[in-house]
C-alpha positions as CSV (number, residue, x, y, z in Angstrom):
1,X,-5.6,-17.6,1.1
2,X,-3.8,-20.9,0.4
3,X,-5.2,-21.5,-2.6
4,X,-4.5,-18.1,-4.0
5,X,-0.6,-18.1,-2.5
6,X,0.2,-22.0,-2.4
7,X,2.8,-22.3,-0.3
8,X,4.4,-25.1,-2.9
9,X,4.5,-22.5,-5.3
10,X,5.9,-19.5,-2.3
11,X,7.9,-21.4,-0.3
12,X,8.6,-18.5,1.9
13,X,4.8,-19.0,3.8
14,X,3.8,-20.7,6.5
15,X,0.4,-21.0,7.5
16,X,-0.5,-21.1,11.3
17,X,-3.8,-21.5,13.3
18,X,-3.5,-19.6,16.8
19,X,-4.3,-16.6,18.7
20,X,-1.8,-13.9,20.1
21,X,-3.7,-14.2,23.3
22,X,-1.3,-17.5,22.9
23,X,2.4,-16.3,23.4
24,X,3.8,-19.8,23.1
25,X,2.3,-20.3,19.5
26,X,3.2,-16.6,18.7
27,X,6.7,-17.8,19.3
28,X,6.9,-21.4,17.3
29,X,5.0,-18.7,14.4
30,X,7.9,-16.2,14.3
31,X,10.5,-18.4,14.1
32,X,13.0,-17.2,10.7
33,X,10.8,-14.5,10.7
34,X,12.2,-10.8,10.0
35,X,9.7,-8.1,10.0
36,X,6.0,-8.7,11.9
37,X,2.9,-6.9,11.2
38,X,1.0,-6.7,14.3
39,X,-3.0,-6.2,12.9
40,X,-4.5,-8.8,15.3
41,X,-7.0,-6.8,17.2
42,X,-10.5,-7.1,18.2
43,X,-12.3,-3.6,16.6
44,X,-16.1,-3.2,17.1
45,X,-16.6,-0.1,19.4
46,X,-20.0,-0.8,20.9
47,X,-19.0,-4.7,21.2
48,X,-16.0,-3.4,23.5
49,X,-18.2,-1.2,25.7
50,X,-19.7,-4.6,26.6
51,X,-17.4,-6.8,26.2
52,X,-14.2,-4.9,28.3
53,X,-12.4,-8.0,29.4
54,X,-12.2,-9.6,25.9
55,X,-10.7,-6.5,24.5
56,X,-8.2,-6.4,27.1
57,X,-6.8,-10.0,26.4
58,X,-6.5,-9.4,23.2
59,X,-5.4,-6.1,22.1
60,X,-3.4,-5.4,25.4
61,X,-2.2,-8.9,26.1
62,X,-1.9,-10.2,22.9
63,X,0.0,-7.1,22.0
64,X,2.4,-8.1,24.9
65,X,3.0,-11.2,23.6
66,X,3.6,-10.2,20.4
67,X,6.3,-8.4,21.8
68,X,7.8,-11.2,24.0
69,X,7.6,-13.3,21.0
70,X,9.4,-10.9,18.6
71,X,12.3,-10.5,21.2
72,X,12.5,-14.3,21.6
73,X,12.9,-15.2,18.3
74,X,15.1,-11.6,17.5
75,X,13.0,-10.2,15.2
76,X,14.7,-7.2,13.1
77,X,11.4,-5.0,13.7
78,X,7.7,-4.9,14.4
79,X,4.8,-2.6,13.4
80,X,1.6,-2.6,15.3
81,X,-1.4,-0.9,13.3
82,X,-3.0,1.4,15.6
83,X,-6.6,3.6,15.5
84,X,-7.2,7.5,15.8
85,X,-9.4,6.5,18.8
86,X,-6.1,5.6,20.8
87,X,-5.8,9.7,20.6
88,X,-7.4,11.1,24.0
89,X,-9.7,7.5,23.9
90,X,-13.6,7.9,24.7
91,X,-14.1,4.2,25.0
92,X,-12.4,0.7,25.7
93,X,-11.3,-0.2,22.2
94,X,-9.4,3.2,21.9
95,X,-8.0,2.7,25.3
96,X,-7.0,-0.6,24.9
97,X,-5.1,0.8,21.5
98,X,-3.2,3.3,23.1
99,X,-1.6,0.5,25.8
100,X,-0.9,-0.6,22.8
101,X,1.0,2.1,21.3
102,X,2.9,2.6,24.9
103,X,3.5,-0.9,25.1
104,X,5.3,-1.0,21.7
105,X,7.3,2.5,22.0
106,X,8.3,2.0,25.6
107,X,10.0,-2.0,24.3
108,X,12.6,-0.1,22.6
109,X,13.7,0.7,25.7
110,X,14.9,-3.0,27.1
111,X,16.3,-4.6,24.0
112,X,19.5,-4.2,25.1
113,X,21.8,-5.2,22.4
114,X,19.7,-6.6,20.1
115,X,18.6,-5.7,16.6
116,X,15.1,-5.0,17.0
117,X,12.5,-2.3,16.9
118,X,9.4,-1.5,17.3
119,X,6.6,1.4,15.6
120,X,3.1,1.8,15.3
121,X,0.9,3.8,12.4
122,X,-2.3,5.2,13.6
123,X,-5.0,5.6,11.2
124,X,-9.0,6.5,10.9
125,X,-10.9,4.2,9.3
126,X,-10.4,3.2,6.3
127,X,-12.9,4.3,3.5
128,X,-15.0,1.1,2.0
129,X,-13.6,-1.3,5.1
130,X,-15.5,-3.1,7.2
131,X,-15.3,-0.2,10.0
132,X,-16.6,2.6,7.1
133,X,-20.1,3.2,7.2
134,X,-19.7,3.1,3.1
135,X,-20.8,-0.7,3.0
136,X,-23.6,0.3,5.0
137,X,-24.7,3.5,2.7
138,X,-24.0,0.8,-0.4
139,X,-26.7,-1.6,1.4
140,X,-29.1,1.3,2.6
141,X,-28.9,2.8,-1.1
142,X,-31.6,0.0,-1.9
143,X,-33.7,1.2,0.7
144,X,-35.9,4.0,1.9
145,X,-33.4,6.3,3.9
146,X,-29.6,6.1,4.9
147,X,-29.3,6.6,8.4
148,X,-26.3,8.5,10.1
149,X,-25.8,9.4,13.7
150,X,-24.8,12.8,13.4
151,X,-25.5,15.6,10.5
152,X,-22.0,17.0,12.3
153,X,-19.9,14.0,11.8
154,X,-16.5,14.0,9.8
155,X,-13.6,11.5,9.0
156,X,-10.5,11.0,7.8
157,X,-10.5,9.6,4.5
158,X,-7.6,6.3,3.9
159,X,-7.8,4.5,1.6
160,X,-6.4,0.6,1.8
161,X,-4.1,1.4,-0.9
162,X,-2.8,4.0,0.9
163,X,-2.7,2.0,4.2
164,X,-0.1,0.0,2.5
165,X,1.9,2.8,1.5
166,X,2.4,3.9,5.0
167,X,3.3,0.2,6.3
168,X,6.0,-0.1,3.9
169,X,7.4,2.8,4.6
170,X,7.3,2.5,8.5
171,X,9.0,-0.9,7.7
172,X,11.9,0.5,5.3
173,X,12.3,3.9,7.4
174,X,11.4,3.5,11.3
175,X,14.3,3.4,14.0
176,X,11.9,2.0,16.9
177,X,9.3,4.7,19.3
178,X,8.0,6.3,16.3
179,X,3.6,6.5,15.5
180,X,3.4,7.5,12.1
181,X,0.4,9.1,11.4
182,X,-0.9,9.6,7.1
183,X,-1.6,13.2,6.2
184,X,-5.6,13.0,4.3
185,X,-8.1,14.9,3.8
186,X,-11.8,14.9,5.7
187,X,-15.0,13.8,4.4
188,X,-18.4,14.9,5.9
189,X,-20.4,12.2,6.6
190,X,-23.5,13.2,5.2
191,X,-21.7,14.6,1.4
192,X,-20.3,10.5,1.7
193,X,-24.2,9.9,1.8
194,X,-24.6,12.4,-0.8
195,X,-22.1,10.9,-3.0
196,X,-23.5,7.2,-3.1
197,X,-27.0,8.7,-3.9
198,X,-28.0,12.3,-3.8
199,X,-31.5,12.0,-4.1
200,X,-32.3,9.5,-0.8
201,X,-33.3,10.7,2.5
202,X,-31.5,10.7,5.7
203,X,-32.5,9.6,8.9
204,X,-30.0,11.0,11.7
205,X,-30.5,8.2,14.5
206,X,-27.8,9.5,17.4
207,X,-24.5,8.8,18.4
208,X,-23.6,5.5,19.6
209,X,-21.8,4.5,22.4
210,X,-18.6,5.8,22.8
211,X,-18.6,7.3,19.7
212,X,-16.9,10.9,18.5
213,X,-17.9,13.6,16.5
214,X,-14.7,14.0,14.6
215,X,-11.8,11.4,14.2
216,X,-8.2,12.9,16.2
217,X,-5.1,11.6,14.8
218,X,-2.5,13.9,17.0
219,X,-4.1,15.3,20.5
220,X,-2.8,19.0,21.0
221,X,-0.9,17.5,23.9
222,X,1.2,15.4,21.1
223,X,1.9,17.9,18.7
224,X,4.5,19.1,20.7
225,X,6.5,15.8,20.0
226,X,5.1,15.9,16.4
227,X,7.3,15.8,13.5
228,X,7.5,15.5,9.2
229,X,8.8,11.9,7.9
230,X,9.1,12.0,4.8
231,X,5.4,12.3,3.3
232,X,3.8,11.4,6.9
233,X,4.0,13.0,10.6
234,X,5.6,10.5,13.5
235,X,4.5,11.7,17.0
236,X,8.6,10.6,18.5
237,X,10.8,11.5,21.6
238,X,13.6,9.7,19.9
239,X,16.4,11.9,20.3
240,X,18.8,11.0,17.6
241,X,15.6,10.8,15.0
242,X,14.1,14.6,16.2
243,X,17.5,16.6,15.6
244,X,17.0,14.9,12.0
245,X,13.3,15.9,11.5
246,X,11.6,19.2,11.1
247,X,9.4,19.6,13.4
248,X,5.2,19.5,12.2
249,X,2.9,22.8,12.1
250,X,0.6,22.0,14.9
251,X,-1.6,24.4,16.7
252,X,-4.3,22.5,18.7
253,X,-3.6,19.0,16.9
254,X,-4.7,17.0,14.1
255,X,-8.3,16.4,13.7
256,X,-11.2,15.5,11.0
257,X,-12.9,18.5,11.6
258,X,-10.0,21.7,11.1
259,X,-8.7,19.7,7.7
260,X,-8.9,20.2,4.0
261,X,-12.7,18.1,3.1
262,X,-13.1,16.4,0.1
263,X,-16.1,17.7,-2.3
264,X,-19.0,15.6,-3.3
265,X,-17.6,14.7,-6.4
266,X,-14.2,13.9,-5.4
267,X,-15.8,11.7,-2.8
268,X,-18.1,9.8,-6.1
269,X,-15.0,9.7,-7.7
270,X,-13.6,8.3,-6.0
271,X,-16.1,5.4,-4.8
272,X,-17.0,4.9,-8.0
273,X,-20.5,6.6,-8.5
């Protein structure tokens, strides 16, 4: 990254070794710093099932540093990316992301007088990402069979394009307590599998560990405190925000499966195929 963005040339970076499991170096990192994007976070679902302690220190500690450290150095605002697995969390790595999400909405209420605030966007995976299984399908296409867990399984579909959309927005818009959460359509996994290569067998191998059917970005518990921003929902109890905000048309929810799904060859499209 420093020899794409030289920091002779953008004199605004820094560059920093560390770890937000370290809250002193979090704080020498955001000194003069304004806005913070908190993506630190240890990810792989199966690896947390066996690895629960690691998880813990990072995305739950380290998120609590992160904090600290913003309110040390009065930072104006910090946005923590969050999962859809934080929403009614089957295994560690969701749980671990929704003390996240508490830990960040509930700072706003011991700033005191300062000018900070803090807001997280929760998101599925996003499509052609490390965490998609389209990297996989691209390497399984020169192979005999793609395999899939589920014939049942369904996603939101992101795309990092418009995970940048939403961060800039959260950054220009939030107040502090809000989780903004994308509006996007579903894709079946196997038409995703269809779309890379329509003519190569499946082999449906089970679900994994602490894996879900469908992705859930709102439970039906939180669409009662569901609301429109702008092009996106924020899940908020923020008084002063909610008498602003219309609230969202939620019956039981927002999940993968009871969405609008993308066709076969909206999906190719939009890979590429």
């Amino acid at each position: 990254m420093q020899k794409i963005y030289d920091p002779a040339k953008y004199k605004f970076l820094r560059y920093f070794l560390g770890d937000v499991r370290d809250g002193e170096r979090l704080k020498v990192a955001f000194r003069g710093v304004d806005f913070v994007l908190h993506a630190a976070a240890l990810k792989h679902v199966p690896a947390a099932e066996y690895n629960p302690t690691e998880y813990i220190k990072t995305n739950i500690i380290g998120s609590q540093n992160v904090v600290e450290a913003g309110m040390y150095n009065k930072v104006k605002k910090i946005i923590a990316l969050s999962t859809d697995k934080a929403a009614s969390p089957l295994n560690l790595y969701g749980a671990t992301k929704l003390c996240l999400e508490k830990l960040f909405t509930s700072s706003n209420n011991y700033v005191g007088n300062q000018n900070i605030s803090f807001s997280c966007i929760r998101y599925g995976n996003v499509l052609g990402s490390r965490g998609s299984v389209l990297p996989l399908f691209l390497e399984q296409e020169k192979k005999d069979f793609f395999t899939i867990t589920d014939s049942r399984m369904t996603r939101f579909n992101i795309m990092i394009e418009d995970c940048i959309k939403i961060v800039f927005f959260a950054l220009k818009n939030s107040v502090g307590g809000e989780i903004f959460i994308p509006k996007v359509s579903s894709i079946n996994i196997v038409d995703l599998a269809k779309a890379v290569n329509s003519k190569k067998k499946i082999k449906y191998i089970g679900i994994r560990p602490g894996e879900k059917l469908h992705e859930e970005l709102v439970t039906s518990a939180e669409s009662l405190n569901t609301y429109y921003f702008g092009k996106y929902y924020a899940i908020t109890t923020n008084q002063g925000l909610t008498k602003k905000l219309k609230k969202a048309k939620m019956q039981s929810g927002y999940n993968s499966k009871d969405n609008n799904f993308l066709t076969i060859p909206q999906i190719r499209k939009l890979i590429n195929k």
